[in-house]
N, C-alpha and C positions, 0 to 999 in steps of 0.2 A: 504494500500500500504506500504509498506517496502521500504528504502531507505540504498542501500551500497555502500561506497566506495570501490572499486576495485582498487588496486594500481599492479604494478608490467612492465615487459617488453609488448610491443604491443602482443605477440602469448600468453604471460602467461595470458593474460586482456582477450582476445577473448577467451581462451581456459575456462578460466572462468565464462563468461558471458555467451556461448555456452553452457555451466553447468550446470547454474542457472533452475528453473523451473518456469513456469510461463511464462508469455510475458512479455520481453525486448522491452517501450516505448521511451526511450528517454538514450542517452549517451551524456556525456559530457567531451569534447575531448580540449589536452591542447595541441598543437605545438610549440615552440620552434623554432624561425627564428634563422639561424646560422649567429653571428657576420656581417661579410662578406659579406653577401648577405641583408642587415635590411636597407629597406626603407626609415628610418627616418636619416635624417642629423644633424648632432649636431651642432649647433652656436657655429661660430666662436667668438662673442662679446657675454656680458652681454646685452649690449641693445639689440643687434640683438634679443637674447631671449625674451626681454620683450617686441620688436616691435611685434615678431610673436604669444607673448599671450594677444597681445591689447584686440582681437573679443571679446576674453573669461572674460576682468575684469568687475567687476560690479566699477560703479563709485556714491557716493556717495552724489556727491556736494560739499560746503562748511564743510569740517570735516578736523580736527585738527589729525592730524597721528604723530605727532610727539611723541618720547619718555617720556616728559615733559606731555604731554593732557594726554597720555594714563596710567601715574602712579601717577598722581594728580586725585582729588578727585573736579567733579563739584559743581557749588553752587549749595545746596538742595541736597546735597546727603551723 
């Protein structure tokens, strides 16, 4: 199997896919939501951002995040 990328305007893409020889299994297609019209809300606050990426954090337990733990050097190391 051969794989190309095809770049160009949507009729230049089709006019060259249309071209090609062989069977066209699979295209991978990129859209582009125009500003204006985009789904996603932007937070108003910092927290608010970090309230709505709670689901996603992994949590550790007791762990040191500080500046200080993380450019210091543990005992035995």
């Amino acid at each position: 199997m051969t794989v190309r990328v095809i770049t160009g305007s949507k009729q230049e893409i089709a006019r060259k896919v249309a071209g090609l020889e062989g069977d066209v299994r699979e295209a991978i297609v990129f859209i582009e939501q125009p500003a204006a019209t985009s789904a996603q809300t932007v937070p108003e606050t910092v927290d608010e951002m970090f309230k709505e990426m709670e689901p996603y954090m992994a949590h550790a337990g007791d762990v040191d995040y500080s500046r200080d733990a993380i450019y210091s050097r543990n005992p035995g190391e």
